[in-house]
Structure formats: C-alpha cells, structure tokens
C-alpha angles and dihedrals in degrees: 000000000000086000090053083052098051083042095051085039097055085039099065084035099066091038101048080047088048093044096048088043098051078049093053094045089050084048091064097039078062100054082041094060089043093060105046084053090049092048083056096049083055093043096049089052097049088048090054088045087056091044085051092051091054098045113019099179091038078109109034133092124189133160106228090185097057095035092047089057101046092053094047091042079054089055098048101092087052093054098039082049090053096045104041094229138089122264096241098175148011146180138185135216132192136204135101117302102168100042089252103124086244125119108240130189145245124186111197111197124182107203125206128196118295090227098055153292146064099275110125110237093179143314124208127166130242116219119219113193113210100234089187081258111046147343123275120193100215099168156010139216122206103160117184090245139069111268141176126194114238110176146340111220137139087006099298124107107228114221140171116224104220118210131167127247126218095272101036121126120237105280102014108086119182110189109079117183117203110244129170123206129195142190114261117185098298092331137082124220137169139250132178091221136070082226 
C-alpha cells in the first residue's frame, strides 16, 4: 500500500511537473507570438517613415487654391492699411513655381482708392509656395505698370504688360507687351523669354 502511495504520489507529482510545464511553455508561445507581432507592427512603421522620406507629400492632401486665399484674405487688411486703398479684386492661379511637382499659388489683387471710387491706384500679386503641408507666401510683386496674369507654366508666370496708346481712355490700355516672371530664391524678377 505504501508502494502504491509513493506510486500515486510520484505520479501527481510528474504530472503536475509536466502540466505546469506544458503552462509555462504556452506561456511563452504566447510572449513568442507577441513579439513577433510586435516586431511587424515596427517594421510596418519604419517602412511608412521611409516611405515618408522618399515622398513627403505620397499622404497629404492640401488645397493650395483654398489655403492660399484664406491666408491672404487674412493679409488684406495689412496691405489695404499700407496702401492706403482698398483691396477691390483678386484672383488666384495655380501651377509649380519652384520645380517641385507642387502646386504652388499666386494671388493677383487690384487695389482703388480708400476714399472712394472705382478708379484703379495699383495691383500687384503675393506668392504662396506648397510646402507639401501648407502654403507659404515667400514673396510679392507691385510693379509700377498695369499688368494681367496670364499663365503659370514651366515655372514661369505668363503676363501682359499693359501700357496705354495715344488715344486710349483712362483704364483701357491697349498695348500689351508679353513678360515672363520666376521665382528666385524669395524674390520675382522679370525676363522677356520662356527659357
């Protein structure tokens, strides 16, 4: 009897040895298969960083158009104070400035008197740059001549100098000359070529 004690005994024994064993070994399947889940997640965000690295705007959406106007719906009342004139019109134009593949932004304004009238007292045009996350106005353009944009391509903005003839009446030029303006640096200037 005390055999089949010490038997029964040794028995529980092993098995209870075996079962928590075979716990403690699903226990660390477990961790295993965490971990490796874990290593995936890791690798799957340094593969999106990288991804990032290469294409910074692949994910990101913006509207150049709409976030050009709002900010420089948000500078009119600094332009029409340092003018001294009211900011009567404006249009924007899209297309890449900088060779970027980004579309950037012009805002062309004509400004009138503050006191009144529909007299024109200048126009001039604010550049917004796309920086994949934003817009960034990195430049203006006031010229001391009429002007109208005509196009943005190949990174040139296409105007028409306007300038008045002998016979013209006040506000309708009829001589327009063909410029073409570029982003260097933060600065326009002008050219006379495409090139």
């Amino acid at each position: 009897m005390k055999n089949k004690i010490c038997l029964l005994t040794l028995f529980t024994s092993l098995l209870f040895t075996f079962s928590c064993n075979n716990e403690q070994k699903e226990k660390e399947l477990q961790l295993k298969e965490k971990e490796l889940q874990l290593k995936e997640k890791e690798l799957e965000l340094k593969e999106r960083e990288q991804n990032l690295k290469i294409n910074p705007t692949q994910n990101i959406k913006i509207d150049p158009k709409n976030i050009a106007q709002q900010k420089f719906n948000n500078y009119i009342p600094k332009i029409e104070t340092s003018k001294n004139a009211i900011v009567a019109d404006n249009k924007i134009f899209i297309g890449d400035l900088n060779n970027d593949n980004l579309d950037d932004a012009i805002v062309w304004f004509l400004l009138t008197p503050a006191e009144g009238g529909n007299m024109f007292v200048g126009e001039g045009m604010s550049v917004y740059i796309n920086t994949g996350k934003d817009m960034k106005v990195v430049s203006g353009f006031e010229p001391n001549y009429m002007f109208k944009i005509i196009k943005i391509s190949n990174n040139r903005i296409k105007i028409a100098k306007q300038d008045y003839a002998e016979n013209d009446q006040m506000g309708w030029p009829s001589i327009e000359t063909i410029k073409y303006l570029m982003l260097s640096g933060n600065d326009i200037i002008e050219s006379n070529s495409n090139n």
